[in-house]
VEXDREN-2710 file (C-alpha; in Angstrom, 1 decimal):
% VEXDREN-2710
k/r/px/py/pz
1/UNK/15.9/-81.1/75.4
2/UNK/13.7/-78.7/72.8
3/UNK/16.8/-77.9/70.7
4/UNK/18.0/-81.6/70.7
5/UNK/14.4/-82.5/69.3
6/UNK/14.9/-80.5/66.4
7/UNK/18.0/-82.2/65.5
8/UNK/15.8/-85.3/64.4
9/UNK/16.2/-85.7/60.8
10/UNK/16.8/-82.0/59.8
11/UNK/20.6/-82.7/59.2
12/UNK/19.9/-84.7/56.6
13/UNK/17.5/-82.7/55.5
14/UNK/20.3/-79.7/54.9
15/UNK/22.0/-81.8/52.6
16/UNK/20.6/-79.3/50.1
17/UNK/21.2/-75.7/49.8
18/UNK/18.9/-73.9/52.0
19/UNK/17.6/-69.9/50.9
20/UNK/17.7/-69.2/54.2
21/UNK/16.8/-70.4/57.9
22/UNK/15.6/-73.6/57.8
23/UNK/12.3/-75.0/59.3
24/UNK/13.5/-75.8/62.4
25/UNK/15.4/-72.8/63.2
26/UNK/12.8/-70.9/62.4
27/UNK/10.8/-72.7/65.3
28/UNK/13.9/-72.0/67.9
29/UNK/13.9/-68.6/67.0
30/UNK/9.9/-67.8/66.7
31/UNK/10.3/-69.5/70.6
32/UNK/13.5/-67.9/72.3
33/UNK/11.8/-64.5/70.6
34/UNK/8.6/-64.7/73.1
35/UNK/10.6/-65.0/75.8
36/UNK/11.6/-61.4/75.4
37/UNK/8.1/-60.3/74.5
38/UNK/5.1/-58.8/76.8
39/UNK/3.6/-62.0/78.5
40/UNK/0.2/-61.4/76.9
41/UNK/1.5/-61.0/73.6
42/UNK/3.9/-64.2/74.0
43/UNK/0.9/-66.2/75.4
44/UNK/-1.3/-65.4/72.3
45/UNK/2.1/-66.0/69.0
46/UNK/2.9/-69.5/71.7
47/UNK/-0.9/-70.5/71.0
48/UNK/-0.7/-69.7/66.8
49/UNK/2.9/-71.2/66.5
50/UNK/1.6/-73.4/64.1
51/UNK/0.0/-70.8/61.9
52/UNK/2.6/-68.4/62.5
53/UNK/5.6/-70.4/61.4
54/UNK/3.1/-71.0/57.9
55/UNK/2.7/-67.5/57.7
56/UNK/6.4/-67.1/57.6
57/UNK/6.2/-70.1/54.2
58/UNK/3.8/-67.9/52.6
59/UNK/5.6/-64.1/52.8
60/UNK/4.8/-62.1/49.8
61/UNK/7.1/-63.5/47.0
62/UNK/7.6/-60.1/45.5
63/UNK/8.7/-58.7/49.2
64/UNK/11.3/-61.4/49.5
65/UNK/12.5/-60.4/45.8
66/UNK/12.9/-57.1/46.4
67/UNK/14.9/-58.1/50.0
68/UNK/17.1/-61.2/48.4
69/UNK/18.3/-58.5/45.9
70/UNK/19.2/-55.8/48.3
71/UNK/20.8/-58.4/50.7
72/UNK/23.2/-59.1/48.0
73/UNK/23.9/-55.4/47.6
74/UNK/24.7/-55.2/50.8
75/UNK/22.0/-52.4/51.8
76/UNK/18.0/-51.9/51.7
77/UNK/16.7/-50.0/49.2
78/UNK/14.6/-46.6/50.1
79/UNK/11.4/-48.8/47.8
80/UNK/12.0/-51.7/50.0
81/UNK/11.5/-50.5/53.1
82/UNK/9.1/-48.5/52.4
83/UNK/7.5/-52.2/51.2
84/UNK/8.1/-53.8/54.8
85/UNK/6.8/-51.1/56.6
86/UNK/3.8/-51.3/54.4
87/UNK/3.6/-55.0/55.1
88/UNK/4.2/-53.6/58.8
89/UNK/1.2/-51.2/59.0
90/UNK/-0.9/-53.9/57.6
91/UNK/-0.9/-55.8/60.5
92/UNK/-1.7/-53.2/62.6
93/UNK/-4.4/-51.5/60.8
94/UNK/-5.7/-55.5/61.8
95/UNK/-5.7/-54.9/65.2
96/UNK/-7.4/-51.7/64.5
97/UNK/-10.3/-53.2/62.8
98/UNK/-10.5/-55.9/65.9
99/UNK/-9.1/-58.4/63.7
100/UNK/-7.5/-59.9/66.1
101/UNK/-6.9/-63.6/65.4
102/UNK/-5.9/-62.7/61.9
103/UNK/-3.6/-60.1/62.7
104/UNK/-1.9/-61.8/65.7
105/UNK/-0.8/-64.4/62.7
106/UNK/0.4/-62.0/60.5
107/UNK/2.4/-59.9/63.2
108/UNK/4.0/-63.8/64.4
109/UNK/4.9/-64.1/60.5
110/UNK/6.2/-60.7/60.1
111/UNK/9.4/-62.5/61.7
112/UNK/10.4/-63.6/58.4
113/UNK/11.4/-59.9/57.9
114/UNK/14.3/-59.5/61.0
115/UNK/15.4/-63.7/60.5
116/UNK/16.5/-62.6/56.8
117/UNK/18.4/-59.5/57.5
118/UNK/20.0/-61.2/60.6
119/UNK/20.9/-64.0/58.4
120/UNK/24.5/-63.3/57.2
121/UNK/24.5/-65.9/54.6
122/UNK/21.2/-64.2/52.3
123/UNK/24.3/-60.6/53.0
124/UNK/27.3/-62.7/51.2
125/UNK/26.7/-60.6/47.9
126/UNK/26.4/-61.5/44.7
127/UNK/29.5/-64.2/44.2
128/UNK/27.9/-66.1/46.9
129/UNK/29.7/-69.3/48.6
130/UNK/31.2/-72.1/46.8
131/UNK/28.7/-75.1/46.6
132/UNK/27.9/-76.9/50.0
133/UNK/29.0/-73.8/52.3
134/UNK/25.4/-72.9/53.0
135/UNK/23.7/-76.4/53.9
136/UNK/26.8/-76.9/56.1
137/UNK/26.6/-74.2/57.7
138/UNK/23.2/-74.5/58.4
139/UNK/23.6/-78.1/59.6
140/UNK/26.2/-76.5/61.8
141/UNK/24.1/-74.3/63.3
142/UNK/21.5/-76.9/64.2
143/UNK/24.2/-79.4/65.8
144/UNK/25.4/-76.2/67.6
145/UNK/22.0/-74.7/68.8
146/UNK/22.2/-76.5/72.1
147/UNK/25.7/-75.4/73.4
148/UNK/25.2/-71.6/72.2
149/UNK/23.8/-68.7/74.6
150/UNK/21.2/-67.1/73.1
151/UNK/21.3/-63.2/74.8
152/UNK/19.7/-59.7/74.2
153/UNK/21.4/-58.6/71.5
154/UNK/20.4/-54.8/71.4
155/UNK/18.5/-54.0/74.5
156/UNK/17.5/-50.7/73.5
157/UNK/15.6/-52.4/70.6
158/UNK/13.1/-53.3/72.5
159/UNK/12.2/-49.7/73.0
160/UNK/11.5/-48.7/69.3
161/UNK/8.4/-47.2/68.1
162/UNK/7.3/-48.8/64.4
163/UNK/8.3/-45.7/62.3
164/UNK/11.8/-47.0/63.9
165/UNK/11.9/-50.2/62.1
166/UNK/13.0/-49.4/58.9
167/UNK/16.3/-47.3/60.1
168/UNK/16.8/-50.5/62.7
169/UNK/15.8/-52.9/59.8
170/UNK/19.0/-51.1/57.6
171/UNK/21.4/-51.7/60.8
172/UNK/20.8/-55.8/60.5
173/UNK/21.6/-55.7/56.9
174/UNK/24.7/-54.1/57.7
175/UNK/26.0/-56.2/60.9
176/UNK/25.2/-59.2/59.0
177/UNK/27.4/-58.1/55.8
178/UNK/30.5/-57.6/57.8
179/UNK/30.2/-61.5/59.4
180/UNK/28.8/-63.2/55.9
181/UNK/32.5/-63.9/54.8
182/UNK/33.8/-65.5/57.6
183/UNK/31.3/-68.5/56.4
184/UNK/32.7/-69.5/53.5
185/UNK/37.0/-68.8/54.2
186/UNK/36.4/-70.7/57.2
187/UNK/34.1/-73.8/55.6
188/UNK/35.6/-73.8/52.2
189/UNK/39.4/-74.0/52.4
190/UNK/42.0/-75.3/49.7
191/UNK/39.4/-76.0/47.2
192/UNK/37.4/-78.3/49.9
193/UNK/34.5/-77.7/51.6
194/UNK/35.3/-78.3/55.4
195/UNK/32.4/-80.9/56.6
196/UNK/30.5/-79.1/59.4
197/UNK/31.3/-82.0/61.8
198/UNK/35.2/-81.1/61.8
199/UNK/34.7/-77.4/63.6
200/UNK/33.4/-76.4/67.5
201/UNK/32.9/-73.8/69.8
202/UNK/36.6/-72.6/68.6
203/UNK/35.9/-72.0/65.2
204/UNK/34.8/-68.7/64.2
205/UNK/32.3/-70.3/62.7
206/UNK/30.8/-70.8/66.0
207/UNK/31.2/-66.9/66.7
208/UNK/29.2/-65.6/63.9
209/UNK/26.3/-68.4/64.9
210/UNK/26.0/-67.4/67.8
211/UNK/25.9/-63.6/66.9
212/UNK/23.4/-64.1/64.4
213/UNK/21.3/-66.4/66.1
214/UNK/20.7/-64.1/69.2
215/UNK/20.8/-60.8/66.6
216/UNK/18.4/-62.6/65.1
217/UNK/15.6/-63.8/68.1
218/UNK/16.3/-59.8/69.6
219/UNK/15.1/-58.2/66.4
220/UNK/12.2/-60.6/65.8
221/UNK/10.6/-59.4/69.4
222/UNK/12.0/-55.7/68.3
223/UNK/10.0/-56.2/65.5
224/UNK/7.0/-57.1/67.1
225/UNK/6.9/-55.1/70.1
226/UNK/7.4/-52.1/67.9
227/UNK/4.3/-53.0/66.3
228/UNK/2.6/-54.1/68.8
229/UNK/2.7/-51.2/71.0
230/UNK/2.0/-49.1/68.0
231/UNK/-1.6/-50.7/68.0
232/UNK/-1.9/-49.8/71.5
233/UNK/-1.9/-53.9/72.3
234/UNK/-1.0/-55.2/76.2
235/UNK/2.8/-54.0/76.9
236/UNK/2.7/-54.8/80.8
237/UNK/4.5/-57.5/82.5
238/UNK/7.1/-57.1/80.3
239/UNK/10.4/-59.7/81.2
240/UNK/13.2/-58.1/82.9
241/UNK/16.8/-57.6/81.9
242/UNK/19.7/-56.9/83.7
243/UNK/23.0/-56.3/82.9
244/UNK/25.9/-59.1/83.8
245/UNK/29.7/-59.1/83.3
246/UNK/32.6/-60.7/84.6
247/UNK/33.7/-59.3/88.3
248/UNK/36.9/-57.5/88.0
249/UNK/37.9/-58.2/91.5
250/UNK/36.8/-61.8/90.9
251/UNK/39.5/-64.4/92.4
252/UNK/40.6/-66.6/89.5
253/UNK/39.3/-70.1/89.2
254/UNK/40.9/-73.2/90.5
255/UNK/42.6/-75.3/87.8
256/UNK/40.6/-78.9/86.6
257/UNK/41.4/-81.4/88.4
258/UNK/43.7/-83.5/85.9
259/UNK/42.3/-87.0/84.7
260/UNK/43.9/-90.0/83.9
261/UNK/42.6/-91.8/80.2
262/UNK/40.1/-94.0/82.4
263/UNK/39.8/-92.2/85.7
264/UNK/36.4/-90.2/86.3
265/UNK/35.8/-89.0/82.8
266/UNK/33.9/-85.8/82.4
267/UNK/30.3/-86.2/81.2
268/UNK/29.5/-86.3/77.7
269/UNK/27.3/-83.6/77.8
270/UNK/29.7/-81.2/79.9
271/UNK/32.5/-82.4/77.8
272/UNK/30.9/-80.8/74.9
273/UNK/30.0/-77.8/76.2
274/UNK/32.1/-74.6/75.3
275/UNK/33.9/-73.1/78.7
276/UNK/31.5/-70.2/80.2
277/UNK/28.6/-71.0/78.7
278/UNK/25.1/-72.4/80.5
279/UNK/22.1/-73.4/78.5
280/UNK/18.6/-71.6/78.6
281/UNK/15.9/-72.8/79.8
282/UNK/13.8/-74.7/77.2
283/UNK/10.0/-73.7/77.1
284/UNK/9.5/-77.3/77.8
285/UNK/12.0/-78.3/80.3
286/UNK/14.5/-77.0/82.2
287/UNK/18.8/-76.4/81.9
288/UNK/20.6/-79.7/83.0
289/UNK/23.8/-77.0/83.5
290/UNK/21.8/-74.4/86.0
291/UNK/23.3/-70.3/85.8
292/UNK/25.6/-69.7/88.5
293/UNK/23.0/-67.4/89.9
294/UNK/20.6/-69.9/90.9
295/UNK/18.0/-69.2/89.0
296/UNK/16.2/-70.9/86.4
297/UNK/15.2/-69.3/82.9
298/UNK/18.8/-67.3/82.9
299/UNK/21.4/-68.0/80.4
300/UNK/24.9/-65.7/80.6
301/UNK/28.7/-66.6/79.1
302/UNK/31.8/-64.9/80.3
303/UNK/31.0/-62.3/78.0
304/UNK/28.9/-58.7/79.2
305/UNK/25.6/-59.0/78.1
306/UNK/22.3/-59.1/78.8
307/UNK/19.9/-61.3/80.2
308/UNK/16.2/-62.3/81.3
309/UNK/14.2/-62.9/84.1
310/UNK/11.4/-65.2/83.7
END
């Protein structure tokens, strides 16, 4: 239900080139990255969401200069990270001076920093993607946001001490390089660009979405635990992961039933739906499609990964 809200009007919206995540995505992520965050430190970002996600609008132009220009290098420059972590230690000299408010704000907008290197279309170099690819792939992304499993991407992420970062910062830059060019052979082909509408769950289109996206929410709360904990702030009752995989002694499943053209169609909503794949629970609602475990809050695809326990 929240990811289907944020389809209203942004697709037309994308019509234009975006620089980078768009508005709404920028919400989805700011909110499935709490969820892997200490409780108290979700509770206080969730009540500055507002300011946060302005925070993110008003990043220091001459730190996302010096970042657009080693993203189409293909690597961080020593000078630049040595920028972010600046920005970084900012925040927390904030909490250090018991400006609290103000620096729970700037740590929530710090997010821009892990949302651009996890973005593999700012890594596509300097030739870019032929006109269109990028708004389509964006608008592809929002259509899609609903049907994809968002998972912990790097689990031991969450671990990281701040003088970390800018080693874990380098490792995005890289992972998102080696997907960027799948965007553009696969959404500009023969001299067309493919309309976002003709592709699904089977393109690999829909892979390196769904990579990136999670990549993307696991590094924000990386990012901000790191710092967090650094400034000695509340890191109890943090949510629990667990490992899941397929069951290798699993019996296989029985075939669908077949259907005639008119007899007992599938849902829509089902119909849609890539195979193996549940949706997470929304912070305002919950799944339609519960886990096969039972329990709410848990999102897992046929794939091992990690999940959470709210």
């Amino acid at each position: 239900m929240r990811r289907a809200l944020l389809l209203t009007g942004l697709l037309s919206a994308l019509a234009a080139e975006s620089p980078a995540w768009p508005t709404a995505l920028m919400q989805a992520l700011n909110r499935d990255a709490r969820r892997l965050v200490p409780r108290s430190l979700a509770r206080l970002l969730g009540e500055r969401e507002r300011e946060v996600l302005e925070e993110t609008r008003r990043f220091p132009p001459e730190l996302v200069q010096l970042v657009a220009v080693d993203l189409s290098a293909g690597r961080l420059r020593p000078e630049t990270l040595a920028a972010l972590d600046a920005e970084a230690g900012g925040v927390g000299e904030m909490f250090r001076q018991q400006r609290i408010s103000e620096g729970l704000v700037r740590l929530g907008g710090l997010m821009r920093i892990p949302a651009d290197l996890a973005d593999p279309v700012l890594s596509a170099g300097p030739e870019g993607y032929p006109a269109g690819v990028t708004g389509e792939y964006y608008a592809f992304v929002v259509a899609s946001l609903d049907k994809m499993p968002v998972v912990l991407d790097d689990p031991p992420a969450l671990r990281l001490s701040r003088r970390d970062l800018p080693d874990y910062w380098q490792g995005l830059v890289e992972r998102s390089r080696a997907q960027s060019p799948l965007i553009g052979s696969e959404l500009f082909r023969d001299g067309r660009l493919v309309d976002h509408r003709r592709i699904d769950f089977r393109s690999p289109v829909y892979g390196v979405a769904s990579l990136s996206y999670s990549r993307a929410v696991t590094a924000i709360a990386a990012t901000w635990i790191a710092i967090w904990r650094d400034a000695r702030g509340d890191t109890t009752r943090m949510p629990r992961q667990r490992q899941v995989a397929p069951k290798e002694d699993a019996p296989p499943l029985a075939p669908p039933a077949r259907r005639g053209p008119q007899e007992n169609p599938p849902p829509k909503e089902e119909a849609q739906r890539p195979p193996g794949q549940w949706k997470v629970r929304s912070q305002a609602g919950k799944s339609s499609n519960p886990p096969p475990t039972g329990r709410e809050g848990v999102g897992v695809d046929e794939r091992r990964g990690w999940v959470t326990d709210e």
